[in-house]
Each structure stands twice: as structure tokens, then as C-alpha cells.
C-alpha positions, 0 to 999 in steps of 0.5 A, spaced: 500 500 500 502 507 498 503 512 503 496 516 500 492 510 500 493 512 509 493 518 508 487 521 510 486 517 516 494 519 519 491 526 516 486 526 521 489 524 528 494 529 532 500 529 532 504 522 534 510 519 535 510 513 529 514 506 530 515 502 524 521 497 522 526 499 518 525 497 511 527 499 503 519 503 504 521 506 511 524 512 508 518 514 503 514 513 510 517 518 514 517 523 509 509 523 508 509 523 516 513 528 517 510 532 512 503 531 517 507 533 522 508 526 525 514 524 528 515 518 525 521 513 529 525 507 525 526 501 530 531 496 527 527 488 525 532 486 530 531 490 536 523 489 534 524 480 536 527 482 541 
């Protein structure tokens, strides 16, 4: 799914601070949340397992 099929739900809330893995899609991502004033966080697949 693309960043703008999310959107408008991501759109609609408050400000948040976003955790998701970091993958190839992780940066394209960010931009889109920060550009809704989200503060979007990379957390390693490694460090998630744990």
C-alpha cells in the first residue's frame, strides 16, 4: 500500500510519535509523516524480536 492510500486517516489524528521497522519503504514513510507533522521513529527488525 502507498503512503496516500493512509493518508487521510494519519491526516486526521494529532500529532504522534510513529514506530515502524526499518525497511527499503521506511524512508518514503517518514517523509509523508513528517510532512503531517508526525514524528515518525525507525526501530531496527532486530531490536523489534527482541
Amino acid at each position: 500500500m502507498s503512503p496516500s492510500v493512509y493518508g487521510i486517516d494519519l491526516a486526521n489524528i494529532p500529532p504522534a510519535i510513529i514506530g515502524m521497522e526499518a525497511c527499503g519503504a521506511s524512508h518514503s514513510w517518514a517523509r509523508e509523516l513528517t510532512n503531517l507533522s508526525h514524528a515518525p521513529k525507525s526501530i531496527l527488525c532486530c531490536a523489534m524480536a527482541s
